[in-house]
C-alpha positions as a printed NumPy array, in Angstrom:
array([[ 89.028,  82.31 ,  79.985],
       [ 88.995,  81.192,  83.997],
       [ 84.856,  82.419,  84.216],
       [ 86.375,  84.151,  87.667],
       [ 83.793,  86.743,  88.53 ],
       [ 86.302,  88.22 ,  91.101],
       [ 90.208,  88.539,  91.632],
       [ 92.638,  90.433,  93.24 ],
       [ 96.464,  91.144,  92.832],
       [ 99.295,  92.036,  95.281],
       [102.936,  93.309,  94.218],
       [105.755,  93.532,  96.455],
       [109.375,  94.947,  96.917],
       [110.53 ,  92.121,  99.173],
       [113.465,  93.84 ,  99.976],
       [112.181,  96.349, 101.896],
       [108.105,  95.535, 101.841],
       [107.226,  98.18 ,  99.826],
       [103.752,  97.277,  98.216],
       [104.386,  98.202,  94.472],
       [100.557,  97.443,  93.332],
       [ 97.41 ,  96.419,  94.55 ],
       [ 94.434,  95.555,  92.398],
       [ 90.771,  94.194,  92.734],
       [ 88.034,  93.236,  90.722],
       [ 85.523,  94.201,  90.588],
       [ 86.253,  97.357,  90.673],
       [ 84.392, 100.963,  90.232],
       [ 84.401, 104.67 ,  89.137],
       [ 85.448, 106.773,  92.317],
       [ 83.421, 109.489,  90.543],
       [ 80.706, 107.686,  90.889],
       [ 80.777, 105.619,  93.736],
       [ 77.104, 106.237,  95.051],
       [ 75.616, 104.866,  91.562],
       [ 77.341, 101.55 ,  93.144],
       [ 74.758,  98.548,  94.098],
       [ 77.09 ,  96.086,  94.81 ],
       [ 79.138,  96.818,  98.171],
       [ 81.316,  94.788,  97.998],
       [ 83.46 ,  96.511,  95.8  ],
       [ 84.232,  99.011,  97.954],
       [ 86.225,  96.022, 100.031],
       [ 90.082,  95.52 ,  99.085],
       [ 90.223,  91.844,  98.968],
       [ 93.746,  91.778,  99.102],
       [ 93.979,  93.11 , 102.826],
       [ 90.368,  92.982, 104.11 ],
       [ 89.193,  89.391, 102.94 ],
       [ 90.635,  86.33 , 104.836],
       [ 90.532,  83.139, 103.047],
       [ 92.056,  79.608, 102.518],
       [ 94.572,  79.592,  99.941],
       [ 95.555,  76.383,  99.384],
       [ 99.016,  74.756,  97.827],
       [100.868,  78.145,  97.656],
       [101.172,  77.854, 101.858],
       [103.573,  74.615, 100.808],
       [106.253,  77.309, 100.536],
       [106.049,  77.818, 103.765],
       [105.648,  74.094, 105.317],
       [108.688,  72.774, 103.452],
       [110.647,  76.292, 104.675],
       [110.148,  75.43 , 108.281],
       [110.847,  72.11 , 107.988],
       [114.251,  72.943, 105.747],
       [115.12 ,  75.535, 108.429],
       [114.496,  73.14 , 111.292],
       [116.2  ,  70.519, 109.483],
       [114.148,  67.979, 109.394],
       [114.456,  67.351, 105.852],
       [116.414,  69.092, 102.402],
       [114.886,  69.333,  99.168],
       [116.785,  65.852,  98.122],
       [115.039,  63.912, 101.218],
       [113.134,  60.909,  99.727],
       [109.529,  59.868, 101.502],
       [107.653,  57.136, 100.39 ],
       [104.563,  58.501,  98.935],
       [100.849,  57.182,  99.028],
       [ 97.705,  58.705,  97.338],
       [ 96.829,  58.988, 100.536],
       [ 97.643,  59.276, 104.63 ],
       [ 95.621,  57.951, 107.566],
       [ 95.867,  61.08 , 110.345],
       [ 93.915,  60.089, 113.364],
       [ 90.233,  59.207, 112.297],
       [ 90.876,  60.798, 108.971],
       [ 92.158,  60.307, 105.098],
       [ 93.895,  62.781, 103.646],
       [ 95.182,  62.134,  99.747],
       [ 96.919,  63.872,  97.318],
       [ 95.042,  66.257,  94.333],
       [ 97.404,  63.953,  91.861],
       [ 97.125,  60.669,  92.539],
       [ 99.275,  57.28 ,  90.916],
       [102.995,  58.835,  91.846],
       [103.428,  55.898,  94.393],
       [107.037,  54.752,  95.524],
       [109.943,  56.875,  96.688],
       [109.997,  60.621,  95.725],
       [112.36 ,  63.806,  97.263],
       [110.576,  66.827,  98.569],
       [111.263,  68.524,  95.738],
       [109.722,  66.386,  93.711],
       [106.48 ,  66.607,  95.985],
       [106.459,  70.452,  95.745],
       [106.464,  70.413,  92.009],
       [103.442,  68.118,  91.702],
       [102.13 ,  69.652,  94.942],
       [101.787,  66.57 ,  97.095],
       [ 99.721,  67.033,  99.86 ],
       [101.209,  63.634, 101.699],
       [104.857,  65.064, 101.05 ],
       [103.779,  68.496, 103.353],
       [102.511,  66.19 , 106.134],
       [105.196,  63.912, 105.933],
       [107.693,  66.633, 106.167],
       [105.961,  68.538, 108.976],
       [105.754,  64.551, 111.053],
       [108.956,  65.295, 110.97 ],
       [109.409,  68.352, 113.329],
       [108.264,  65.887, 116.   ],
       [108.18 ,  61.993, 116.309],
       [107.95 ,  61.315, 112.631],
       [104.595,  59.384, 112.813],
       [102.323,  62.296, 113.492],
       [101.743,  65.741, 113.548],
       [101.774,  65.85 , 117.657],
       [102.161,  68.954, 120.011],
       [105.78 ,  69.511, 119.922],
       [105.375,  69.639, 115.617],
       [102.231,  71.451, 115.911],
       [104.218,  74.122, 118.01 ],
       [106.908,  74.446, 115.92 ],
       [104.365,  74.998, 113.097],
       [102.843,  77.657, 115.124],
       [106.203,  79.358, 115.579],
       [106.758,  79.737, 111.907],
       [103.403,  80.495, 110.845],
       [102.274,  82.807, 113.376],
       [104.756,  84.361, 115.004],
       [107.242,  84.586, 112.127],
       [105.424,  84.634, 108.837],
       [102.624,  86.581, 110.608],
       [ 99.615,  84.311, 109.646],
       [ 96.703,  85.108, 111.497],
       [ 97.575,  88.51 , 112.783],
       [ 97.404,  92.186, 111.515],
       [100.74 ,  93.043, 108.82 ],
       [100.275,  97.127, 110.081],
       [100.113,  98.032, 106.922],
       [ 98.58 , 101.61 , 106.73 ],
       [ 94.992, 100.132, 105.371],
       [ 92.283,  98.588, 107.281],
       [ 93.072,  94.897, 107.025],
       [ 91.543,  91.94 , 108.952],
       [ 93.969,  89.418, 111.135],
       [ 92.24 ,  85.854, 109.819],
       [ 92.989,  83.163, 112.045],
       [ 95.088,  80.424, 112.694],
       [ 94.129,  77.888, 115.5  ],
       [ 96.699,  77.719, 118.425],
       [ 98.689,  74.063, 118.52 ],
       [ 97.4  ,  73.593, 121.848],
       [ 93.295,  74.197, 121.631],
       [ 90.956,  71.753, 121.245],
       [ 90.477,  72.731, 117.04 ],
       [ 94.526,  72.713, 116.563],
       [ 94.48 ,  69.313, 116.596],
       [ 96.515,  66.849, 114.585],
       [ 94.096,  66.8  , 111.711],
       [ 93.561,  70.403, 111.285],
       [ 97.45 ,  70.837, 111.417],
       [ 97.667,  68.534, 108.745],
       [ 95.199,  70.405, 106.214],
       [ 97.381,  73.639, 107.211],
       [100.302,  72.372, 106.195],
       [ 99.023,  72.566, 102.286],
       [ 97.235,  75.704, 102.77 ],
       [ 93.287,  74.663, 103.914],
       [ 91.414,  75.295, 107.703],
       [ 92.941,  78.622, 108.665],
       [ 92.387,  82.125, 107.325],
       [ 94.603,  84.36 , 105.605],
       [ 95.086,  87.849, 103.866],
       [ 97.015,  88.179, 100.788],
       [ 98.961,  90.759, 102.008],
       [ 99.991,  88.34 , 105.319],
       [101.379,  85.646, 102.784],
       [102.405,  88.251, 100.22 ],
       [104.921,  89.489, 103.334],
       [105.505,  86.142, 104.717],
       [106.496,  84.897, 101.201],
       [108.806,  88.019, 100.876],
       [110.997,  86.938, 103.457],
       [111.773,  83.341, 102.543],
       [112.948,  84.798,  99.001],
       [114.585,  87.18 , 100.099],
       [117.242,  85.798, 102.64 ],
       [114.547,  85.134, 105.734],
       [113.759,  89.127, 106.519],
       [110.295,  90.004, 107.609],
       [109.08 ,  93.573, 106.146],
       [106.076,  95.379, 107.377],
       [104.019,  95.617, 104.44 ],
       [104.003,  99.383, 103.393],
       [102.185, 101.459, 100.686],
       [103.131, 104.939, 102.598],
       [106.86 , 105.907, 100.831],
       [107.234, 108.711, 103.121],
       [106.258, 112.158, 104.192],
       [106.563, 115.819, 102.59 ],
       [107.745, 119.102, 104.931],
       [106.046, 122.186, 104.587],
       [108.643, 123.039, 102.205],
       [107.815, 120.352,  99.625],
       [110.827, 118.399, 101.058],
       [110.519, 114.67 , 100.634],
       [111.496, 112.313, 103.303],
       [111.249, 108.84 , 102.349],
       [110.174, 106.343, 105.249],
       [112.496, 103.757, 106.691],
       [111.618, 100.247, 106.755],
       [113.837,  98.162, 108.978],
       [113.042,  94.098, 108.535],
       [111.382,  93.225, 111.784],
       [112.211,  89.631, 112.36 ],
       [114.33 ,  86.737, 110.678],
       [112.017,  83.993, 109.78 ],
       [113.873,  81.564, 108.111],
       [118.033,  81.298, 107.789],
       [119.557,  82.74 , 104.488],
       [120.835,  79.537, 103.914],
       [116.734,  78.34 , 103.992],
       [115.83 ,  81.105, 101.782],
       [118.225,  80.364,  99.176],
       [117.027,  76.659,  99.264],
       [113.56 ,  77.76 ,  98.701],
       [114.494,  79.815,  95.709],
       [115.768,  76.816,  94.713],
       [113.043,  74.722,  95.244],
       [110.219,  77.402,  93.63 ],
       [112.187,  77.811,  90.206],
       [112.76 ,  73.836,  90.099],
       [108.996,  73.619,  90.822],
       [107.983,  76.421,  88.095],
       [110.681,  75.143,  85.518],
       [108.991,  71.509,  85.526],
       [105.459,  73.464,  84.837],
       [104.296,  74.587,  81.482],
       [103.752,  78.11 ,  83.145],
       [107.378,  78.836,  82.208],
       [107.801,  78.58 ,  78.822],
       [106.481,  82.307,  79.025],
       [108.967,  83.626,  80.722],
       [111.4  ,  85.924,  79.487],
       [114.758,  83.861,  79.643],
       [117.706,  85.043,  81.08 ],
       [116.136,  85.581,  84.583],
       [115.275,  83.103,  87.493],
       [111.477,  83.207,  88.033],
       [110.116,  80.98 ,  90.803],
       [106.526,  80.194,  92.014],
       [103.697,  78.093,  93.127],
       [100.367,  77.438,  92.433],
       [ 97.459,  76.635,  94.705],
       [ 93.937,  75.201,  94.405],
       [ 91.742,  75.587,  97.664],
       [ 88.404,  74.136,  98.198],
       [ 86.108,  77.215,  98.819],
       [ 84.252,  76.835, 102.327],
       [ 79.784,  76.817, 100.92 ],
       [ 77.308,  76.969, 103.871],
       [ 79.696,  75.618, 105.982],
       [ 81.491,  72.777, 104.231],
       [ 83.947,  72.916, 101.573],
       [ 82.63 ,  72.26 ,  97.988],
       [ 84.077,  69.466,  95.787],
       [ 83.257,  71.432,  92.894],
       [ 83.931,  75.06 ,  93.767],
       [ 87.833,  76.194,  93.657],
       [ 89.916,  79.364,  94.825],
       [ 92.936,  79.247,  92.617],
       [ 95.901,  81.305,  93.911],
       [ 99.611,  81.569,  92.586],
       [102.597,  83.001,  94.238],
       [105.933,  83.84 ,  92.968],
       [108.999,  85.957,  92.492],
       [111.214,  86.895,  89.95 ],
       [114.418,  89.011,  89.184],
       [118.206,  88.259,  88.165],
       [120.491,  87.785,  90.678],
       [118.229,  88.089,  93.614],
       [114.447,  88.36 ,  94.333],
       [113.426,  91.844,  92.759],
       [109.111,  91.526,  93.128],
       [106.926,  89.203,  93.989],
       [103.23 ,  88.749,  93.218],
       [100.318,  86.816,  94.308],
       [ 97.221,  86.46 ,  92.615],
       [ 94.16 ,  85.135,  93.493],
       [ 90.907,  84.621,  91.143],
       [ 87.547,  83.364,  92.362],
       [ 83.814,  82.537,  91.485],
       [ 81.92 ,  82.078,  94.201],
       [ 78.285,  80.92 ,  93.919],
       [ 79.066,  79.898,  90.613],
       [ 80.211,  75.784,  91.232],
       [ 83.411,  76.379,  89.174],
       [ 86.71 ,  74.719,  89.901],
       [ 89.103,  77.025,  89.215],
       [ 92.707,  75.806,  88.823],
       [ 96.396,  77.532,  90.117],
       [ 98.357,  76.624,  87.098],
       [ 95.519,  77.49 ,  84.467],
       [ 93.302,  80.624,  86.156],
       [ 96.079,  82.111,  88.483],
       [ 99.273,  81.197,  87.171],
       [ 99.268,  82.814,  83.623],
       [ 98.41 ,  86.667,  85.441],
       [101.617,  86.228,  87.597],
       [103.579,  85.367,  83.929],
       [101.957,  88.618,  82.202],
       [102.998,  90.506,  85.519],
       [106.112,  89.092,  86.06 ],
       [107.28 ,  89.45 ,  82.419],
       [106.166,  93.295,  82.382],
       [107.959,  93.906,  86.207],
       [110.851,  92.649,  84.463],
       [110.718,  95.477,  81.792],
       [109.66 ,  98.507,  84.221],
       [112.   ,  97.715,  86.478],
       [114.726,  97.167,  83.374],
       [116.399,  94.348,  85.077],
       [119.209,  93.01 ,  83.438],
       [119.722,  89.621,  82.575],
       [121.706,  87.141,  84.99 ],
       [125.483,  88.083,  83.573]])
């Protein structure tokens, strides 16, 4: 039904980074690989193919700025269709929810003015200047790993994110960061990075390598220690929070199997066409996690068209895969319900 001509699916353990599944498609027969025409099969999206993936990065915007507390889920802005930063206008996808709303209430109708607002806030409160921009930095880069290599054991590509203090990470490219557009990505970076503010703020190297076998057949499982605390438990359990709130107020879960707490986001980016971004042509991602009493998998999918002028949506094209996942992670893994 979402016309995507591509897509591609990560699964992860994010308590110890263990990548469960990884899918793309197109795909092809391995038996037949050199019948293939079309190259770019051979690529797997999920770790090889930067990209912009819109709304889903709010997860992380509102995490740093809960963790640096500058504001709480409860915190009430005064929202505007749109913001003035420096020469530009920036304005929410929904528009006509003027007046006061809480953070909360900005994640679940993804408000692009509540991310800026909240991010303001890790500096002077009026704009997103250096000492903001930094602090961004921090949390993106150098603890949720955006822009750099994950080591997982696959060729992969770094993306990009601009440093705060270069001439293109300026106040208005910080600003379109902060909901997920102008920097690029892996799935497998925000995959990991999401892992860790569900699951009590530890960073996992993303691994698909369980462990070794002796000469003798003997298996020895590989260790992965969390590398880094990105965000404080007491964060993490706010953002849990703050994703099931945000999926419970969407028509996504009334699939769910009940009994469990299943939490997520969507995202819409505009896809970058000779150059510009295109009005009409969408990337739609979601990202979520699921389990009973604590964060047992989480999943991000992505689904595109490109070339084709369609606007694909989060909630409608991406969201529904992560509920058919979600709901059959829930049986293979036979979780129990919350007790």
């Amino acid at each position: 039904a979402a016309h995507a001509t591509e897509g591609s699916v990560i699964v992860m353990n994010p308590n110890n980074g263990r990548v469960l599944a990884m899918a793309n498609y197109p795909s092809y027969n391995p038996a037949e690989y050199a019948k293939q025409t079309n190259a770019a099969v051979f690529m797997n999206n999920v770790t090889m193919t930067p990209f912009e993936p819109g709304s889903i990065i709010k997860s992380f915007s509102f995490a740093a700025a809960i963790d640096k507390g500058a504001v709480t889920p409860s915190t009430v802005y005064n929202n505007t269709d749109c913001i003035k930063v420096a020469d530009r206008t920036m304005c929410n996808a929904l528009r006509g929810l003027n007046g006061p709303i809480s953070i909360q209430g900005a994640f679940n109708n993804s408000l692009n003015v509540g991310t800026i607002t909240a991010v303001r806030r890790l500096g002077n409160g009026s704009q997103i200047n250096l000492p903001a921009r930094q602090t961004l930095y921090d949390y993106y880069h150098d603890r949720f790993g955006f822009g750099q290599a994950t080591g997982i054991e696959l060729n992969e590509a770094a993306g990009y994110v601009y440093p705060p203090d270069s001439a293109e990470g300026n106040e208005v490219r910080y600003s379109a960061m902060t909901y997920g557009q102008s920097m690029n990505l892996t799935m497998v970076q925000v995959a990991a990075g999401f892992s860790s503010i569900v699951n009590s703020g530890q960073y996992y190297r993303p691994a698909i390598v369980g462990g070794s076998v002796d000469k003798n057949g003997k298996i020895h499982p590989s260790e992965n220690k969390a590398l880094r605390q990105t965000v404080s438990a007491g964060t993490s359990s706010q953002m849990r929070g703050m994703l099931a709130t945000a999926r419970g107020s969407s028509f996504l879960s009334k699939n769910d199997k009940p009994g469990y707490e299943i939490g997520g986001k969507t995202g819409t980016s505009e896809a970058v066409v000779s150059g510009h971004y295109s009005q009409s042509e969408t990337i739609a991602t979601y990202i979520g996690y699921g389990g009973a009493n604590r964060a047992e998998y989480v999943i991000m999918v992505r689904v595109a068209a490109p070339g084709r002028g369609i606007n694909l949506q989060g909630n409608y094209h991406a969201g529904p895969i992560f509920t058919d996942i979600s709901n059959w992670m829930i049986d293979y893994m036979k979780l129990a319900p919350k007790g």
